[in-house]
C-alpha positions in Angstrom: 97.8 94.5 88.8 94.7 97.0 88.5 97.2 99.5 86.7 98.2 96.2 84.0 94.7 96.0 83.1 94.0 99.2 83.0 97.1 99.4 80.4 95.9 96.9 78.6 92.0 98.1 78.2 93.3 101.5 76.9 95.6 100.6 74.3 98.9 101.0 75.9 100.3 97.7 77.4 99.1 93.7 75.6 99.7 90.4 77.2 102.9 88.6 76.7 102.5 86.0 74.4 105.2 83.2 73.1 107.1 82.5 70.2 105.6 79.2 70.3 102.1 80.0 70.7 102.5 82.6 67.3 104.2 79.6 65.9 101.5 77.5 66.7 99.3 79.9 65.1 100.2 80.6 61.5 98.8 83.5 59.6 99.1 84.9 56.2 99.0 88.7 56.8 99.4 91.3 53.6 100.6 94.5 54.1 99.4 97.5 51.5 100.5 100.7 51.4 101.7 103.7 49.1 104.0 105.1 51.4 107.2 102.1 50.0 110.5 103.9 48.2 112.9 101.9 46.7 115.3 104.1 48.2 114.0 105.5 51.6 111.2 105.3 54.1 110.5 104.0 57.5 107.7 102.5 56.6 109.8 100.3 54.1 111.9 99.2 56.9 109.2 98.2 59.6 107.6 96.0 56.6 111.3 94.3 56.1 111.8 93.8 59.5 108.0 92.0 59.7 109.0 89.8 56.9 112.4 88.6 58.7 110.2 88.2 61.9 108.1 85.9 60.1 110.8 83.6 58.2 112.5 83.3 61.6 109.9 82.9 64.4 106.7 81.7 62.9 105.5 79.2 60.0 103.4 82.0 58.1 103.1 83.7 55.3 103.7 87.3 54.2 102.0 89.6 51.3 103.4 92.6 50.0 101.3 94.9 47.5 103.1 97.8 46.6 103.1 100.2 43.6 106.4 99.6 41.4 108.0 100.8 37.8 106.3 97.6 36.6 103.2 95.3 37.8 105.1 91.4 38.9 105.2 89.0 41.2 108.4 87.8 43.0 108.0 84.5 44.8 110.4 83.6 47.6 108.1 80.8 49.1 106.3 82.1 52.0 106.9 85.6 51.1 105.4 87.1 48.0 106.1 90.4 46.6 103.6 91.8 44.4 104.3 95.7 42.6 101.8 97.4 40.6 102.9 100.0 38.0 102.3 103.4 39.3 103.0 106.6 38.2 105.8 108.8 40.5 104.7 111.2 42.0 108.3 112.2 43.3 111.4 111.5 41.2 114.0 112.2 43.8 112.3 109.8 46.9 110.4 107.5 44.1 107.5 107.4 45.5 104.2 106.5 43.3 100.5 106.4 43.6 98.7 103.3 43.0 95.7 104.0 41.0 95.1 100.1 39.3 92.7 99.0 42.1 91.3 96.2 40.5 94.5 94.6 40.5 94.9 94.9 44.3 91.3 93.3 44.4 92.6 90.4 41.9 95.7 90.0 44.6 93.3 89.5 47.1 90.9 87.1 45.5 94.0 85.0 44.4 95.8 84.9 47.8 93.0 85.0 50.6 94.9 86.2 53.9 94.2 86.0 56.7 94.4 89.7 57.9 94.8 93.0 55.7 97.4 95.8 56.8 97.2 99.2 55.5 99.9 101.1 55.9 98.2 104.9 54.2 95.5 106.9 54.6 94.2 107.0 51.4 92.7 105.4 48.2 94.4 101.8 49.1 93.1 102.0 52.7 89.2 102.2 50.9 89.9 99.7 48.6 91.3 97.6 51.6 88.3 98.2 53.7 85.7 97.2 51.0 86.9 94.1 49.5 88.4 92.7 53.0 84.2 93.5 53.9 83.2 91.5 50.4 85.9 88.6 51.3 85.7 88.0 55.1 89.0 89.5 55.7 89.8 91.4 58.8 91.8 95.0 57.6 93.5 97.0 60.2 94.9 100.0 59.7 98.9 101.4 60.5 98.7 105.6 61.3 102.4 105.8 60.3 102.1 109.6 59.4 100.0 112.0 61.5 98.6 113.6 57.8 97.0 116.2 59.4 100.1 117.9 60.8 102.7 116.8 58.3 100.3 117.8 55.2 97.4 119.5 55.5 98.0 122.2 57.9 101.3 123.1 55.6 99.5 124.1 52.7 96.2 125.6 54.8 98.3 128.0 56.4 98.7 130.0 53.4 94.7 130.3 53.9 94.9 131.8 57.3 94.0 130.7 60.7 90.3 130.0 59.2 92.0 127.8 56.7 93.5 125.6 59.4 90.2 125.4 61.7 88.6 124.1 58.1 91.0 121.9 57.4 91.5 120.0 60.8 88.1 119.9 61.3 87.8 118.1 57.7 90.7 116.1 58.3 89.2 115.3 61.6 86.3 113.9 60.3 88.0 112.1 57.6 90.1 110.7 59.7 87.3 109.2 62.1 85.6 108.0 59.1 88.1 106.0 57.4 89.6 104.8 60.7 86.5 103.6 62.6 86.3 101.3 59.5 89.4 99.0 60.5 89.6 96.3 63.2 92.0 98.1 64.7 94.0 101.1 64.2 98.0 100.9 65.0 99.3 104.0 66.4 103.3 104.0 67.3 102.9 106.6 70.4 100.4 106.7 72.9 99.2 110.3 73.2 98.7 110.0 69.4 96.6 107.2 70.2 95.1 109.3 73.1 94.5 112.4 70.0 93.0 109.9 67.8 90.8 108.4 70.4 89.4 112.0 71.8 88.4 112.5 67.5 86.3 109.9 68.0 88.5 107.0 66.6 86.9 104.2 68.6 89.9 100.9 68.2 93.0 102.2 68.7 95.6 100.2 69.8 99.1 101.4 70.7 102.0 99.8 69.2 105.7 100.8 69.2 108.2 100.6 66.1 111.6 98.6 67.0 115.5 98.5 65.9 117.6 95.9 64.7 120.0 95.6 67.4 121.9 93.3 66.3 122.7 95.6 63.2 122.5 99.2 64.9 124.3 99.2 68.0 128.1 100.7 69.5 131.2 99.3 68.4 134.7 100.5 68.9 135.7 101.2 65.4 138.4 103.6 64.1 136.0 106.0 61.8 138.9 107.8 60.0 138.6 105.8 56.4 134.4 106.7 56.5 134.8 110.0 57.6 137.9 110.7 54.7 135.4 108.8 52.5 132.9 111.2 53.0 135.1 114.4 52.7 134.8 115.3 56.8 137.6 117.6 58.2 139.4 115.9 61.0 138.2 117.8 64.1 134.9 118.5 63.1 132.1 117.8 65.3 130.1 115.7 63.0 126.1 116.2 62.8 124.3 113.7 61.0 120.2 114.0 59.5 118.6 111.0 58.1 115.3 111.5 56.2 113.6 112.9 53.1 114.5 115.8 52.2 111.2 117.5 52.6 108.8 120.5 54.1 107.2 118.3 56.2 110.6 116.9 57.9 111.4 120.8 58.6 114.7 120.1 56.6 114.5 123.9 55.6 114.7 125.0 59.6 117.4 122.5 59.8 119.3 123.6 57.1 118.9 127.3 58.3 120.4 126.5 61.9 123.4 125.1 60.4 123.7 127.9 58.5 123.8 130.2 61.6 126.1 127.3 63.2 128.8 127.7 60.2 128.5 131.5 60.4 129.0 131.7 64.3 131.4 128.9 64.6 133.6 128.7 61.2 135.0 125.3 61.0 133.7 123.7 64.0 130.6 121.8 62.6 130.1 119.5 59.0 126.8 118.1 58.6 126.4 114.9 56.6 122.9 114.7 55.1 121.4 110.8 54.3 118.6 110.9 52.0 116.9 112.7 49.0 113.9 114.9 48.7 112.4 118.3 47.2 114.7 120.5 49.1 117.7 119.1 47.4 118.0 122.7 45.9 117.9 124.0 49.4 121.0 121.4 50.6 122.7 122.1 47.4 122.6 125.7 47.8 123.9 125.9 52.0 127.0 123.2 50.2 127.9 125.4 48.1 128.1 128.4 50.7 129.3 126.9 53.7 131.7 124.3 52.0 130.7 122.1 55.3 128.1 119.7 54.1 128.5 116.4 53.1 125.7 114.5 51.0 124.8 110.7 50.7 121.4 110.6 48.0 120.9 107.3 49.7 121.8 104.2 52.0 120.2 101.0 51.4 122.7 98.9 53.5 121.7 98.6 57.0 125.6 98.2 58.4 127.0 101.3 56.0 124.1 103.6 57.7 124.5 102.1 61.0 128.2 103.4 60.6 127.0 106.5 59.6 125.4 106.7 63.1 128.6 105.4 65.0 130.7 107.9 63.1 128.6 110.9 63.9 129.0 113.0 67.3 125.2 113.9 67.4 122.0 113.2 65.5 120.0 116.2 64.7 116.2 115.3 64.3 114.4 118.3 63.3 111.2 117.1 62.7 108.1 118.0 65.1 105.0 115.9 63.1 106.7 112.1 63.4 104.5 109.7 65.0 107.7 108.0 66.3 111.1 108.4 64.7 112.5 105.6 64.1 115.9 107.1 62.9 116.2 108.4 66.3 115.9 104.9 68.0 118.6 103.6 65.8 120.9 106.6 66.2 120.8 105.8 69.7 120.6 102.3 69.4 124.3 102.6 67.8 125.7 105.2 70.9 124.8 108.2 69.0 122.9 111.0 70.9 119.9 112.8 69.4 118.9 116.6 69.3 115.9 118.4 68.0 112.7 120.2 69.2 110.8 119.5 72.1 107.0 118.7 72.4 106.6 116.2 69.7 105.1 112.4 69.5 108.7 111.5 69.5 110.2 112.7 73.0 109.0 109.6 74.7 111.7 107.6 72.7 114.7 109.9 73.6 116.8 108.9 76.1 119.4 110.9 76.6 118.5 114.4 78.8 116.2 116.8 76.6 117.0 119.5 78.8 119.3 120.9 76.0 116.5 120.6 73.3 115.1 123.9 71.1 111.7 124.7 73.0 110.6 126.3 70.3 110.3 125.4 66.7 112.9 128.4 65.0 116.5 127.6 63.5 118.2 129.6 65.8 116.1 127.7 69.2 117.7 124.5 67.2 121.3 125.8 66.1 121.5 126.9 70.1 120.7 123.3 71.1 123.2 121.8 68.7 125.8 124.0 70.1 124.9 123.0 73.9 124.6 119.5 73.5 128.0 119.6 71.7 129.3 121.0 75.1 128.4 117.4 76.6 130.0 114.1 76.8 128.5 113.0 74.2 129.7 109.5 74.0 128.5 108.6 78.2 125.1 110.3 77.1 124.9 108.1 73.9 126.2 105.2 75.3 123.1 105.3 78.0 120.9 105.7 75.5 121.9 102.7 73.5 121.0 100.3 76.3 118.1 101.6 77.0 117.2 100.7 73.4 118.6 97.6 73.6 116.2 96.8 76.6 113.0 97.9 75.3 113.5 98.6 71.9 114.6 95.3 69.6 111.9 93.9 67.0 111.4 90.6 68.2 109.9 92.4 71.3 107.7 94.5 69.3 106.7 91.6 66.8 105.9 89.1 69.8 102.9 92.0 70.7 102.0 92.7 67.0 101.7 89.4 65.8 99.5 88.6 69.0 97.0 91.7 68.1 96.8 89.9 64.8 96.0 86.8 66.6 93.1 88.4 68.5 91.5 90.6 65.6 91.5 87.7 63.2 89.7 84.9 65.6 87.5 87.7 67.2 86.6 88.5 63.5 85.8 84.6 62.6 83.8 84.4 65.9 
C-alpha cells in the first residue's frame, strides 16, 4: 500500500479510474504541436490513437492545430482539424514550422477547451502557455523528444567538450523555464522524468505511450507474396528499421553495421528500411553497394506496416535518444523481436533478453548483436514479448490514466 502511494506521489503509478467516470466527465482537450508529418512520426500516431479513444469511450471533444500546406478547418463533429500554412522545413519527412501565431490564438478564442496539450518545445509551447494564462485554460506539456540529446549536443560536439557543458547547461535552463510553466509535464519513461525532475522541473508526471493491439499483434500468415513484393531473397534473415531517416535516429551507425554484416556474411542478411529522411543519400548509396536493401519511403496503413513487422525476423532499433520507442512496442506487439543499443530511455520497454544488445554505441558493437540475436529462436523470444505488450501495453490502458490526469489538472485549475 505505502509503496502505491509512494508511486503515485512521484509520478510513476495514478489511480485507476473508469470508463464511466471519464464518460461522465466530458472534456474538450486540443493538442498543438510542430512535430505532425503527413507521412511519419510517432507523435502523429499517439494524437490518432487519442482521437479514436475519445469517439469510442467518452462524449468529448477533440482539437487538432497543426501546421499544413494550407490554413482549413475539417469538421468531423466532435473532432476538428485545424492546419495552418507553414513553410517545410524538410521535404523528404514534411515537416513545417508554424510561425502564424495569431491564428493559433484566433483557434483558441473561437473554440475555448478545456485543457491545452503541447506536444514541442518550442515557439507553439510559448504561445500555448501565454494565451491558455490570458483565457483560463490549463496547458500541459508532452516531452516527446529529449531535445537536448537528440539536437543540441549533435551539432555542439563540433565545439568541443566546452561546447557541450554550454549547451546542456543552456538547454537545461531552458528546459526548466519553459516546463515549470505547464500544469503538468508528460514524460513517457520514468528516469527521464526522474532527469527532468533533478533540472529542477517541478510537475512531472509519468505517462507511457501504447499500441494498437488489435491492429499490431502475431498472426500465422504465409509472408512469401510481401516479402516477393518487396524484392527479399528467399532465405534471408530479414531485418527491418522504422523511422526517419535521420542523425538523430543514428540511421548512419545502422546503416554502417549492416554494411559490415553484408561484407562478413554475403547473402545472409536484407534489410528493409520504412521511412524517409536526410540520410536517404546515405541508404541509397549502401543499396547500391550491397544489392541487399529494400526501401518503403512510407507506410500510412497501420495493417500493411503491421505486416512489415510480422514478416521481419528481427527489428533493429538503433537509436539511443528516444524517450520511448514506440516502433519497438509494436514490433513486439506483432511477435517480432527487437535489437539495438543498451542504456537508453527505451530498455524498460524491451522484453525479450537484452543480454545480446551492443553495449556500446559503434556499428560493429551493433552489427555483432544483430548477428547473435539471429542465433536465437527468434519467434519463442518474440512471441513472449508480444504478450507482454498485450498485458500492459494497449491504448485504452494508457488513455484511461491520461484522460484522468486531464481530469485532475483541469478541476484543480478551476478550483
Amino acid at each position: 500500500m505505502f509503496e502505491d502511494l509512494l508511486d503515485i506521489f512521484l509520478g510513476t503509478s495514478y489511480p485507476h479510474v473508469s470508463l464511466q467516470c471519464i464518460r461522465s466527465f466530458p472534456l474538450k482537450i486540443c493538442d498543438l504541436t510542430q512535430f505532425y508529418s503527413p507521412v511519419s512520426g510517432g507523435v502523429r500516431r499517439y494524437i490518432e490513437q487519442k482521437v479514436a479513444f475519445i469517439r469510442e469511450y467518452t462524449d468529448g471533444e477533440h482539437i487538432l492545430i497543426v501546421p499544413g500546406s494550407e490554413t482549413r478547418k475539417r469538421d468531423e463533429g466532435r473532432i476538428r482539424i485545424y492546419t495552418i500554412a507553414s513553410p517545410l522545413i524538410n521535404r523528404t519527412s514534411r515537416y513545417r514550422i508554424l510561425t502564424r501565431l495569431h491564428l493559433v490564438q484566433q483557434i483558441f478564442e473561437q473554440e475555448k477547451p478545456d485543457l491545452i496539450e503541447s506536444g514541442d518545445p518550442y515557439q507553439l509551447a510559448w504561445k500555448a502557455v501565454k494565451c491558455g494564462g490570458a483565457l483560463g485554460i490549463p496547458v500541459t506539456g508532452f516531452y516527446h523528444s529529449h531535445f537536448p540529446d537528440a539536437y543540441i549536443r549533435s551539432v555542439a560536439r563540433y565545439l568541443g567538450r566546452p561546447g557541450i557543458k554550454i549547451a546542456e547547461k543552456i538547454s537545461r535552463r531552458y528546459i526548466r523555464s519553459l516546463y515549470n510553466r505547464f500544469e503538468r509535464t508528460l514524460v513517457p519513461a520514468p528516469a527521464l522524468s526522474r532527469l527532468l525532475a533533478g533540472w529542477g522541473v517541478q510537475n512531472v508526471e509519468n505517462i507511457d505511450l501504447g499500441v494498437d493491439v488489435d491492429i499490431f499483434s502475431p498472426r500465422d500468415e504465409n509472408h512469401t507474396e510481401l516479402r516477393c513484393e518487396l524484392g527479399i531473397p528467399e532465405g534471408a534473415v530479414l531485418l527491418l528499421y522504422v523511422g526517419r531517416l535521420a542523425q538523430e535516429k543514428n540511421v548512419r551507425l545502422l546503416l554502417r553495421a549492416f554494411e559490415l554484416l553484408c561484407s562478413r556474411f554475403p547473402n545472409k542478411y536484407h534489410l528493409l528500411v520504412v521511412g524517409d529522411g536526410l540520410l536517404r543519400k546515405v541508404l541509397l548509396r549502401i543499396q547500391k553497394s550491397t544489392s541487399a536493401i529494400s526501401w518503403v519511403h512510407f507506410c500510412e496503413e497501420a495493417p500493411r506496416l503491421a505486416q512489415m513487422y510480422r514478416a521481419a525476423d528481427l527489428f533493429v532499433h538503433p537509436s539511443v535518444n528516444e524517450t520511448f520507442g514506440l516502433v519497438a512496442l509494436e514490433s513486439q506487439a506483432c511477435g517480432t523481436p527487437v535489437v539495438g543499443i543498451q542504456g537508453s530511455y527505451m530498455d524498460r520497454i524491451i522484453f525479450n533478453n537484452q543480454i545480446h544488445w551492443a553495449r556500446e554505441n559503434t556499428f560493429p558493437a551493433l552489427a555483432e548483436a544483430i548477428e547473435e540475436m539471429t542465433r536465437q529462436d527468434l519467434r519463442v523470444v518474440g512471441l513472449h514479448a508480444s504478450q507482454q505488450v498485450r498485458n500492459k501495453y494497449a491504448w485504452k490502458f494508457v488513455f484511461e490514466r491520461l484522460f484522468s490526469i486531464y481530469r485532475d489538472v483541469v478541476a484543480d485549475y478551476k478550483n
